[in-house]
C-alpha positions as CSV (number, residue, x, y, z in Angstrom):
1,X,26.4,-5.8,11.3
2,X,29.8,-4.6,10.7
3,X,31.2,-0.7,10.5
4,X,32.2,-1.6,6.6
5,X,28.1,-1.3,6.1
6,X,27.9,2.1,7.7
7,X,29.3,4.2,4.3
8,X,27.0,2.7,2.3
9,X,24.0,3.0,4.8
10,X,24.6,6.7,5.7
11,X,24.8,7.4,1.7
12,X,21.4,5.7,1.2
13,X,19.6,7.2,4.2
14,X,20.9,10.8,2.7
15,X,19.9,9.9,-0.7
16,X,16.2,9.8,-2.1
17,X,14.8,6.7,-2.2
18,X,14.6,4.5,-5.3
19,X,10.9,4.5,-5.4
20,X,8.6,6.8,-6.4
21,X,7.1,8.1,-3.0
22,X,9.1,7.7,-0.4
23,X,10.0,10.8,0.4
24,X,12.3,10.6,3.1
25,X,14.4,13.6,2.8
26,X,11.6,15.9,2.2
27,X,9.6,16.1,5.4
28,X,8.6,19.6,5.1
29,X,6.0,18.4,2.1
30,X,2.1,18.9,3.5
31,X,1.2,15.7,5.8
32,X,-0.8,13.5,3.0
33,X,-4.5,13.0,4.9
34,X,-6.5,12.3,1.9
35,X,-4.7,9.9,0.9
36,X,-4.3,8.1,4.3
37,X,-8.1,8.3,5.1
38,X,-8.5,6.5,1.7
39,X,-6.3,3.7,2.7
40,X,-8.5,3.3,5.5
41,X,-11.1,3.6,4.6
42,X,-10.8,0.1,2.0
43,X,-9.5,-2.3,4.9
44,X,-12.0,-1.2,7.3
45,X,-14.7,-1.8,5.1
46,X,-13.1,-5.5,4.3
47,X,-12.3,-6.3,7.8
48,X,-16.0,-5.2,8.6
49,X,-17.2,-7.7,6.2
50,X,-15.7,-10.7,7.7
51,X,-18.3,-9.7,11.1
52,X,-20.6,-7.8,10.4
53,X,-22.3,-10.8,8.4
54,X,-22.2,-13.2,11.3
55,X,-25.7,-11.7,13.2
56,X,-27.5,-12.3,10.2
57,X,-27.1,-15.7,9.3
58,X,-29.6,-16.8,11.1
59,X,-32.3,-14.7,9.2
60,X,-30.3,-16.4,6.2
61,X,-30.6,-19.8,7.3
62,X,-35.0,-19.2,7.8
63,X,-35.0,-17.3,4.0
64,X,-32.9,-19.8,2.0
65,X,-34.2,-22.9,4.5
66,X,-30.6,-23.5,5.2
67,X,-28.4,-25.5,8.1
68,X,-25.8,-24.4,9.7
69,X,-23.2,-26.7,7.9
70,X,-24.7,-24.7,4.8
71,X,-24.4,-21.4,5.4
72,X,-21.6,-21.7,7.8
73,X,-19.8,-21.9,4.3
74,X,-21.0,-17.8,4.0
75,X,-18.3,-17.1,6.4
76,X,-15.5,-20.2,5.7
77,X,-15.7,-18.9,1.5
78,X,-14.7,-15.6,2.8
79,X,-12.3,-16.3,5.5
80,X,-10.8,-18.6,2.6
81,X,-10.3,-16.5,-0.1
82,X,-9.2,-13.2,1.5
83,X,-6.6,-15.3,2.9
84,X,-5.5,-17.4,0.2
85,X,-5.4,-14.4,-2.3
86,X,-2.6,-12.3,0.1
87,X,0.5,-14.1,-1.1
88,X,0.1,-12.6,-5.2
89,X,-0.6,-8.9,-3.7
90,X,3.0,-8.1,-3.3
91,X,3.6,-9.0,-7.2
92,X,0.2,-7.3,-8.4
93,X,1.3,-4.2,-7.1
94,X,4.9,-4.1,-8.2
95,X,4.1,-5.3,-11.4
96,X,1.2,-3.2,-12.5
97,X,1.6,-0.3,-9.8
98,X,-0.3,-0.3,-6.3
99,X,-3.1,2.7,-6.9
100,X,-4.1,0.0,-10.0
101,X,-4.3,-3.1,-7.9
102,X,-6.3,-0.8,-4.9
103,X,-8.4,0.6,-7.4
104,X,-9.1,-3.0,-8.9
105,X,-9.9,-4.3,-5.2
106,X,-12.2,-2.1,-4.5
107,X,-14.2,-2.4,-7.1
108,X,-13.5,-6.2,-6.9
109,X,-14.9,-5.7,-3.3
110,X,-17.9,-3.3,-4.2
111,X,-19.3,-5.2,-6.8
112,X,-19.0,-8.6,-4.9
113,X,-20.9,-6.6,-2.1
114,X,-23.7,-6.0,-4.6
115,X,-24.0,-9.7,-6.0
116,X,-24.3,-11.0,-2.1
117,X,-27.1,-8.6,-1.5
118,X,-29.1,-9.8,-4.7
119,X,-28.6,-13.4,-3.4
120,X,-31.5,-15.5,-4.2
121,X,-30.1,-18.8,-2.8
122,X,-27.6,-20.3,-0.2
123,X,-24.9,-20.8,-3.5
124,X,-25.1,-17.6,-5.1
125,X,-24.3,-16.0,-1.7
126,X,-21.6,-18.4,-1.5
127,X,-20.6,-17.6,-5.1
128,X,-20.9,-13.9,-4.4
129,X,-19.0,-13.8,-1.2
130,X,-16.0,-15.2,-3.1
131,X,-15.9,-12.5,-5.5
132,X,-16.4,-10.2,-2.2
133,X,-13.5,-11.6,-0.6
134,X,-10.8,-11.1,-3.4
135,X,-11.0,-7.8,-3.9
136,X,-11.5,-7.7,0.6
137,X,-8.9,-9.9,1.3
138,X,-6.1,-7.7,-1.6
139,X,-7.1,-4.5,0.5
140,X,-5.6,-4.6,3.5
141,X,-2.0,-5.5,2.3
142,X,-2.3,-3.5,-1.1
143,X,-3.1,-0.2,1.1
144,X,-0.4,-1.0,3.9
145,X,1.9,-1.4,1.2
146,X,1.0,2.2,-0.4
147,X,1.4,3.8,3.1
148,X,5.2,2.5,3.6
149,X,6.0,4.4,-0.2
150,X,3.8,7.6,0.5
151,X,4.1,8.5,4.2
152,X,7.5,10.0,5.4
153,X,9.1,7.1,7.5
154,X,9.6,9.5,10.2
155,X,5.8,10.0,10.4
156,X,5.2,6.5,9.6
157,X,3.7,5.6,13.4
158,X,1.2,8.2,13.7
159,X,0.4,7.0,10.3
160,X,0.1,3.2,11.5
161,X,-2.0,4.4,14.0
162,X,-4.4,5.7,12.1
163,X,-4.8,3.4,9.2
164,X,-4.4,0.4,12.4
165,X,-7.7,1.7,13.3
166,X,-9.1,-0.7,10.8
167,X,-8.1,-3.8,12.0
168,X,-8.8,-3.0,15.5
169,X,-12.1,-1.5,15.7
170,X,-14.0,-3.3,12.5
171,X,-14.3,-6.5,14.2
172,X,-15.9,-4.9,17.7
173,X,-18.3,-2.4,15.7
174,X,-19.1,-5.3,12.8
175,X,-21.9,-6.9,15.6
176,X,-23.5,-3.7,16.5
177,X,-23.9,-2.3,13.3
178,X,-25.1,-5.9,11.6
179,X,-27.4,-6.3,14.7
180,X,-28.9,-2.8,13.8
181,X,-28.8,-3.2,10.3
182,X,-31.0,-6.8,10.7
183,X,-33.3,-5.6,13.2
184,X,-34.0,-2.4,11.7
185,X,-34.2,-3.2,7.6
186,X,-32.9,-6.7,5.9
187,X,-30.1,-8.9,6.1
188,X,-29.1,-7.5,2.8
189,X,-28.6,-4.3,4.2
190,X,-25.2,-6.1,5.4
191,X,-24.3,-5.8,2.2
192,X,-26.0,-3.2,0.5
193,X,-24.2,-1.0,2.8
194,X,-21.0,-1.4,1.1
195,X,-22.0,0.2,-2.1
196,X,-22.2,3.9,-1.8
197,X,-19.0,3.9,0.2
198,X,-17.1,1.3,-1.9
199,X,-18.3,3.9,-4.7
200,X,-17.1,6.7,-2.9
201,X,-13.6,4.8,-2.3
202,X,-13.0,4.4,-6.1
203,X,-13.7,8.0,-6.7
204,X,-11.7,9.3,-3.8
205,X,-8.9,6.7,-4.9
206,X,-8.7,7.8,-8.5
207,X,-8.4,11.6,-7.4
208,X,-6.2,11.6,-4.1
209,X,-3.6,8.8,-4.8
210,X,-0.6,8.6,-6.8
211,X,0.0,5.5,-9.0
212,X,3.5,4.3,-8.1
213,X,6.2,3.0,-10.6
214,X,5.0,-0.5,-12.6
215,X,7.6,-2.6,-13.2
216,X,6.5,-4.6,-16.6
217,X,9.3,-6.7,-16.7
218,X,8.7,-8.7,-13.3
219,X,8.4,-12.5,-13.9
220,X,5.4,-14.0,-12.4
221,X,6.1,-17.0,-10.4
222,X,3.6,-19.2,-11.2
223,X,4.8,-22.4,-9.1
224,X,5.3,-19.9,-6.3
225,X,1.3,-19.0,-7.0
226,X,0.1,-22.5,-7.6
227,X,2.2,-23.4,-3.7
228,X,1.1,-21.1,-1.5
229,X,-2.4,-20.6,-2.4
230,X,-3.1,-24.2,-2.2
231,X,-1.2,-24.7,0.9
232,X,-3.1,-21.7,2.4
233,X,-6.4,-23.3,1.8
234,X,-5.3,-26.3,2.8
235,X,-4.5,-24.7,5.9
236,X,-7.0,-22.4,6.8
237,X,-9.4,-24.5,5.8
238,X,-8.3,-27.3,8.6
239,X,-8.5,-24.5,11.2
240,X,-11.9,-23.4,10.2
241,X,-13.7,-27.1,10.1
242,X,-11.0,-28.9,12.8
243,X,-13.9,-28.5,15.3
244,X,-17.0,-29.4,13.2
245,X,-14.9,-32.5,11.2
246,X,-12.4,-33.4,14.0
247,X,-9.2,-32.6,14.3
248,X,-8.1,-36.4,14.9
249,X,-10.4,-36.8,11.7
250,X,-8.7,-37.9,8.6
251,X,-10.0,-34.9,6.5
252,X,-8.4,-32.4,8.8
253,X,-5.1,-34.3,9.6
254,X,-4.8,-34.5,5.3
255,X,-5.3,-31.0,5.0
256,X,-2.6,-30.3,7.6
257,X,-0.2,-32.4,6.6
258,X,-0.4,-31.4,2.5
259,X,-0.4,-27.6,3.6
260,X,2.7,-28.4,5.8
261,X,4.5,-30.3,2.7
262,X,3.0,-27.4,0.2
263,X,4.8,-24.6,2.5
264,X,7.9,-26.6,2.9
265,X,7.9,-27.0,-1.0
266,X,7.1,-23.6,-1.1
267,X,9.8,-22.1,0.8
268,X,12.1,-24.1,-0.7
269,X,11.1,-22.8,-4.3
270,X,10.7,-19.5,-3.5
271,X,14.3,-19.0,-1.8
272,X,16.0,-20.5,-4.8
273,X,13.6,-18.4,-7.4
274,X,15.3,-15.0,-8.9
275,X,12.0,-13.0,-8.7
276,X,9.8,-15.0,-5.7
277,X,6.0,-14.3,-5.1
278,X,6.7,-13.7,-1.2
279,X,10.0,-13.3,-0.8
280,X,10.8,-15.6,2.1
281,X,14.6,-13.9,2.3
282,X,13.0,-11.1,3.9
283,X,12.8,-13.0,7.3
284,X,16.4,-12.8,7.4
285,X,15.8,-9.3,9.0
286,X,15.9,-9.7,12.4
287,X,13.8,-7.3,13.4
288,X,11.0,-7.8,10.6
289,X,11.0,-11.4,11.8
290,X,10.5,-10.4,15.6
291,X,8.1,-7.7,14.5
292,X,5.6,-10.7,12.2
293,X,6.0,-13.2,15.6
294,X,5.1,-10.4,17.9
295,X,2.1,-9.6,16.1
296,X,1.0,-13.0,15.4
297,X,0.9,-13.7,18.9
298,X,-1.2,-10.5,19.7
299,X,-3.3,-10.9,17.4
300,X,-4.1,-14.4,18.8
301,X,-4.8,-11.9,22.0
302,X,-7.0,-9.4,19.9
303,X,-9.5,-12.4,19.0
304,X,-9.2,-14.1,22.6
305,X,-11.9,-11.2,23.2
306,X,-13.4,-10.8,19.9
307,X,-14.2,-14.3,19.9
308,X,-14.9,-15.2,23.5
309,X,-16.6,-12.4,24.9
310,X,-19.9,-12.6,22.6
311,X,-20.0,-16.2,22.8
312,X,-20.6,-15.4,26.9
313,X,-22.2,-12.8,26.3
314,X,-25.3,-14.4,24.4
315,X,-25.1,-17.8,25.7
316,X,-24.4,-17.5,29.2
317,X,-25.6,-13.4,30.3
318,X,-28.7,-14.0,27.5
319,X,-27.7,-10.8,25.6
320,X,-28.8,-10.5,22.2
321,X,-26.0,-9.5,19.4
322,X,-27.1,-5.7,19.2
323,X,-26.5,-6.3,23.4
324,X,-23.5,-7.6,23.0
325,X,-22.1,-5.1,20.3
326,X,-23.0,-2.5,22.3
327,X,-21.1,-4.1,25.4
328,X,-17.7,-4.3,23.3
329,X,-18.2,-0.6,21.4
330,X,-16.5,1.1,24.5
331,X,-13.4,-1.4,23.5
332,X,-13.4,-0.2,19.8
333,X,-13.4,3.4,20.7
334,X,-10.6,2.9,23.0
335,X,-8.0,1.2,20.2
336,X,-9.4,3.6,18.0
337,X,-8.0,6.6,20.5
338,X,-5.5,4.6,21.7
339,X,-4.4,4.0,17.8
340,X,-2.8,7.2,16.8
341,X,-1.6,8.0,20.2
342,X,0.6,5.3,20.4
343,X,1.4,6.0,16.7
344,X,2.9,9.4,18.0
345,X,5.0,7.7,20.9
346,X,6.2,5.4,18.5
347,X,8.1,7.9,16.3
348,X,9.4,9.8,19.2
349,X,10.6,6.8,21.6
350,X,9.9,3.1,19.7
351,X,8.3,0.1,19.9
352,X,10.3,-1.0,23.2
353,X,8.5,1.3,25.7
354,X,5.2,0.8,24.6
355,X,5.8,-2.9,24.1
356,X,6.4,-3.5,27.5
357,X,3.8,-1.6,28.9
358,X,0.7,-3.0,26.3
359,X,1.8,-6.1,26.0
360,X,1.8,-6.1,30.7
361,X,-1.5,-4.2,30.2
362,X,-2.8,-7.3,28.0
363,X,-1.5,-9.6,30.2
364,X,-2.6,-8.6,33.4
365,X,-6.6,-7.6,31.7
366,X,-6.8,-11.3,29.9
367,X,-5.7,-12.9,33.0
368,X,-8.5,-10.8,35.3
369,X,-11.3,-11.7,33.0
370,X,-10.9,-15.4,33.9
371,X,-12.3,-14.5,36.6
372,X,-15.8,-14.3,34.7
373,X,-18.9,-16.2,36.1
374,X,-22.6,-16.6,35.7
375,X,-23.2,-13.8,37.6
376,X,-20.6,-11.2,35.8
377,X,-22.5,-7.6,35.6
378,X,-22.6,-6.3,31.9
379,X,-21.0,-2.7,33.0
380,X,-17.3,-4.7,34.8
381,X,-17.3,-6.6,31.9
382,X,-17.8,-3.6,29.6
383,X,-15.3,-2.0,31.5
384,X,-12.6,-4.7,31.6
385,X,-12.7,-4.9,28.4
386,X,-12.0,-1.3,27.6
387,X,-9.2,-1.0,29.5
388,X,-7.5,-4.2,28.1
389,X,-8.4,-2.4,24.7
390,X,-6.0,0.5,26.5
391,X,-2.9,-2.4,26.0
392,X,-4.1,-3.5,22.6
393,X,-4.6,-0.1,21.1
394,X,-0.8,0.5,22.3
395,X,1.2,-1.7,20.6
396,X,-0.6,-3.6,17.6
397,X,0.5,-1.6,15.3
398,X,4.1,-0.3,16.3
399,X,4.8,-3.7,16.5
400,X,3.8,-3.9,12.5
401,X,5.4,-0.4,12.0
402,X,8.9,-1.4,13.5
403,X,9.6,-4.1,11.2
404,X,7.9,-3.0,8.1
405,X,10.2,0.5,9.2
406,X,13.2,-1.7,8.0
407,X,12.2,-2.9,4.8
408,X,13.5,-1.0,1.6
409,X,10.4,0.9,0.0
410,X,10.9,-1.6,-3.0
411,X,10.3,-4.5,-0.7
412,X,7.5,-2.6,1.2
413,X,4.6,-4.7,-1.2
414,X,6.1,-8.1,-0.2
415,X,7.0,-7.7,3.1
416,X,3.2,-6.4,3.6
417,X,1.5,-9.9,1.8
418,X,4.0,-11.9,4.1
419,X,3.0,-9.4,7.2
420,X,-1.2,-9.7,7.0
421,X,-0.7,-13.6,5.8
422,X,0.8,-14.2,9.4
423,X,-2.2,-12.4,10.5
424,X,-4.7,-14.1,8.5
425,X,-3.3,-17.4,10.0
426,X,-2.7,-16.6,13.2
427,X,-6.3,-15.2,13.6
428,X,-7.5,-18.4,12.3
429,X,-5.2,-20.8,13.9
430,X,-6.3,-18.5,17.5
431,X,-9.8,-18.7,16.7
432,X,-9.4,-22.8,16.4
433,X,-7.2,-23.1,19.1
434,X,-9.3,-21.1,21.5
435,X,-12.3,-22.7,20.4
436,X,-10.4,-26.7,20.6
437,X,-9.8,-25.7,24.4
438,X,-13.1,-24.1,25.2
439,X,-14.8,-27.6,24.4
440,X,-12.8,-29.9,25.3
441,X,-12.8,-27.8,28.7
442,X,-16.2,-27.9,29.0
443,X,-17.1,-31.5,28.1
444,X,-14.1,-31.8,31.2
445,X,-16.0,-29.2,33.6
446,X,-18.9,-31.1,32.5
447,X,-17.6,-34.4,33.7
448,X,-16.3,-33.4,36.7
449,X,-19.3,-31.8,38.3
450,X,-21.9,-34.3,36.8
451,X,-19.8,-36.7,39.0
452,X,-20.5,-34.5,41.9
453,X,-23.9,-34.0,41.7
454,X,-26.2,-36.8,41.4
455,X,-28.5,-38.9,43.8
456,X,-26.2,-40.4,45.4
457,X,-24.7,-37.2,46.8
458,X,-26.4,-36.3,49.9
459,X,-25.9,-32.5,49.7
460,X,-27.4,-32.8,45.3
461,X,-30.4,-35.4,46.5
462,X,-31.3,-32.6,49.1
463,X,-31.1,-30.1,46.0
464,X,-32.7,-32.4,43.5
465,X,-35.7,-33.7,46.0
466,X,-36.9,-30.1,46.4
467,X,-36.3,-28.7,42.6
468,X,-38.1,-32.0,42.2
469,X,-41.1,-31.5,44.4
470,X,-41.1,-27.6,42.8
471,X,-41.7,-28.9,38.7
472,X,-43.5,-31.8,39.7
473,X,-41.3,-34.3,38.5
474,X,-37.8,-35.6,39.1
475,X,-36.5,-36.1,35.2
476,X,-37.5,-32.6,34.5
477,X,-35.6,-31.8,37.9
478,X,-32.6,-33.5,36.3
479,X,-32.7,-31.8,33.4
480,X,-32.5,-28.2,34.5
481,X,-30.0,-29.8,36.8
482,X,-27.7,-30.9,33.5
483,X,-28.7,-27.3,31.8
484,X,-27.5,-25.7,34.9
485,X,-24.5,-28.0,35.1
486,X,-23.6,-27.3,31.2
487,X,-23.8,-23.6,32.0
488,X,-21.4,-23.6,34.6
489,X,-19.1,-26.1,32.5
490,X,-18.8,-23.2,29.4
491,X,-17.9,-20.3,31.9
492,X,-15.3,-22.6,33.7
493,X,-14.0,-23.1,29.7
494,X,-13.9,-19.8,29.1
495,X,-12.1,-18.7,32.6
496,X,-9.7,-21.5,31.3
497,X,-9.5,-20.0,27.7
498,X,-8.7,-15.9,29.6
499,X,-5.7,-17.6,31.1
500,X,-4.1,-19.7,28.2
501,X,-4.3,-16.7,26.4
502,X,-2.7,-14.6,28.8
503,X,0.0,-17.2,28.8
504,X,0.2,-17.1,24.9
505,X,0.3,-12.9,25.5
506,X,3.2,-13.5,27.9
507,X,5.3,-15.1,25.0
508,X,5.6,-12.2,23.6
509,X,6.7,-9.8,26.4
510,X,10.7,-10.7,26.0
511,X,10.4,-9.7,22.6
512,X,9.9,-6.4,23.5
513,X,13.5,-5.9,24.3
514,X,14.3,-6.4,20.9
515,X,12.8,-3.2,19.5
516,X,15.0,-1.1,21.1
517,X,14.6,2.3,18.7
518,X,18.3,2.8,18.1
519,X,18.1,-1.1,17.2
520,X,15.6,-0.9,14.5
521,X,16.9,2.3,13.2
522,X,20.3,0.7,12.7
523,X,18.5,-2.4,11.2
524,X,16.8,0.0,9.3
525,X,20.1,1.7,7.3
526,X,21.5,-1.9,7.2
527,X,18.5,-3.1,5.0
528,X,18.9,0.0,3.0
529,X,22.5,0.2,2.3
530,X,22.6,-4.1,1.2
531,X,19.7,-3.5,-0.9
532,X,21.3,-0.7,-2.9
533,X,24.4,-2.2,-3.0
534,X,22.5,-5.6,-4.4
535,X,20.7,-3.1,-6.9
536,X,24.2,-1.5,-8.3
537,X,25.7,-4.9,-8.6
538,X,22.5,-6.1,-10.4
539,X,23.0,-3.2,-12.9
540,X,26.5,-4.0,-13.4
541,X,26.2,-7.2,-14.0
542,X,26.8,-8.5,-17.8
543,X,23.9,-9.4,-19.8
């Protein structure tokens, strides 16, 4: 960054910004809450879908006479959907304005919500949890977008904060409240749910928010489209089956290797298109490019928890999903706390400081918990977990807030479909990954102290002789033996999956330094001065 880029950059950071909005250089205006609980208030309820849904299906599988390779596809349609339809929401939103698009997803969302609760068959609630999952999976990076071009950028972390709350705490309160919801009523309730506050979303939505600027002129880049949504089902499709298929299987290594050729094709297209559907030149920011790997990796550590913890919970501690939602609700209230707090910090001292401090907080609780076993009390566990939320809660979002800070408003609805797509695939490629290790692990675990203990071992044929003489019969003997032994293989997975991810965590931890304030602030007028200057020289040029 030279000093030549300074002129323009101080005369764009004085000037109002070129969208409709962003209202920089008038931060006396009233703080816009309404609009901000609205913005929340969408994501949370589509990130609570993609949980909330999971303590049910086995009421689903009795009612519709299901398997679980059936109505596993419940959750894989809706995990494949909302991710493959985040790439078009940047366009959507510039080209037909943002409160449109969030009003569309909504009711997108709201009416999907009501076809999955009229389900009569294992299909239709297939069907209906596709049209659930477009207007769920638009939410998330339609409303961050909005909040980049509405809130003051000065106010922008507290703002963060708040509207992180939804990703954070969604996926801890989605068991409790399903687990409630089935015990208490109907699985349908899961669904039905949705419908007087998705109604009272579209209502608050058309009366709260301000429609920014269309632009009817934008191309749509149809190969762009036809690239990445493929490749993104390609892709997260691989990561969902790898471990029911194979991942040396030749369905799964196909998938991978056309969603790797699709995204190089992609990219390629899209850097050489005037007009791209996720403008890929964006990574050229430094800092928005730190920022997307940062967050990928912790959100990798956010499900390390989500997704481990419940699996021990019920199969090893015997707790039942209300249990085990219950266990983890001290961890959502936490982030949610934690959320807007570290918002705060963030607009008075940066990303760096609370980087370093979260992201040794995450590292230090992950690591700790590997040293689970069978005998692990519900309330250290409970507690563990809320104090790791302590490090979570206090830099996921900065880290999003820091490099989305740096993009032009303009940009703000492409840099937030490429921000949440890195999410989406780093959630599912964590999930997979953590799940690859946890059995592979265990079937090791497994191995190793099968070996051990047998009949041949003097110390086991002690063991086995008496649990022998207790049931009455020495097969049954050695098959509590081998349920025992399997038990003790999944926790020693487990304790292995804590520390890999605390390794993963640790990745990120240099990054840190990177996010220096004054650094992203500079970074900041930089982005803003090239992109006017690209503007004027646009508008100046002939034809």
């Amino acid at each position: 960054m030279s000093r030549q880029d300074d002129p323009q950059a101080e005369k764009t950071r004085q000037n109002s910004s070129p969208v409709p909005g962003a209202q920089e250089n008038e931060p006396e205006k009233p703080f816009p809450w309404a609009a901000l609980f609205i913005l929340v208030l969408g994501p949370f309820m589509g990130i609570l879908d993609g949980s909330i849904v999971n303590v049910a299906l086995p009421r689903m599988m009795a009612i519709f006479n299901v398997g679980t390779e059936d109505i596993q596809w419940v959750l894989t349609a809706y995990l494949l959907v909302s991710g493959v339809v985040v790439p078009v929401t940047g366009y959507l939103g510039d080209r037909f304005g943002f409160k449109r698009v969030y009003l569309i997803t909504l009711t997108i969302f709201t009416i999907g919500s009501g076809l999955c609760a009229a389900a009569w068959s294992n299909n239709s609630l297939v069907f209906a949890r596709v049209i659930q999952a477009i207007g769920g999976g638009m939410m998330m990076p339609i409303s961050m977008a909005m909040l980049f071009r509405i809130i003051p950028r000065e106010r922008m972390g507290m703002a963060m904060g708040m509207w992180g709350i939804a990703a954070m705490a969604a996926p801890a309160v989605g068991p409790t409240l399903g687990g409630y919801l089935v015990d208490a009523f109907s699985w349908r309730t899961v669904f039905t749910i949705n419908l007087p506050v998705g109604a009272v979303a579209v209502f608050l939505s058309m009366m709260a928010l301000q429609e920014t600027a269309p632009n009817p002129k934008l191309k749509f880049d149809l190969l762009g489209f036809l690239l990445s949504t493929t490749g993104c089902f390609f892709l997260l499709l691989a990561l969902s089956k790898g471990q029911d298929w194979g991942w040396s299987s030749y369905y799964i290594v196909s998938l991978l290797i056309a969603a790797c050729f699709l995204f190089i094709m992609f990219i390629l297209w899209e850097l050489n298109f005037s007009e791209p559907m996720l403008d890929m030149r964006l990574l050229k920011n430094p800092i928005l490019t730190i920022s997307l790997i940062s967050t990928s990796i912790m959100t990798v550590g956010l499900f390390a928890a989500i997704f481990l913890v419940p699996i021990y919970a019920q199969n090893l501690m015997g707790l039942t999903p209300m249990e085990t939602g219950l266990m983890m609700m001290p961890m959502a209230i936490v982030s949610g706390i934690m959320m807007p707090i570290s918002g705060r910090l963030f607009d008075k001292i940066g990303a760096m400081p609370l980087g370093l401090v979260g992201v040794s907080i995450l590292i230090l609780t992950t690591y700790h918990l590997h040293t689970i076993s069978l005998d692990t009390s519900f309330r250290w566990l409970q507690v563990m977990l809320a104090v790791r939320a302590v490090g979570l809660g206090m830099i996921m979002m900065p880290l999003t807030t820091a490099g989305m800070n740096t993009v032009p408003p303009a940009l703000t609805g492409r840099a937030s479909a490429l921000n949440n797509l890195a999410r989406q695939i780093s959630a599912s490629f964590g999930v997979a990954f953590l799940t690859y290790i946890m059995v592979s692990r265990q079937k090791l675990h497994f191995s190793w102290m099968r070996d051990e203990v047998n009949w041949m071992s003097p110390v086991a044929n002690g063991i086995l002789e008496r649990l022998a003489g207790i049931v009455g019969d020495a097969p049954v003997a050695a098959a509590i033996t081998n349920l025992q032994l399997q038990r003790l293989a999944m926790v020693r997975a487990i304790s292995d999956d804590f520390i890999i991810a605390a390794i993963i965590i640790a990745i990120a931890l240099p990054l840190m330094f990177f996010l220096r304030k004054g650094r992203v602030d500079r970074q900041r007028e930089y982005e803003m001065g090239k992109f006017m200057a690209e503007q004027g020289s646009t508008s100046h040029r002939p034809g």
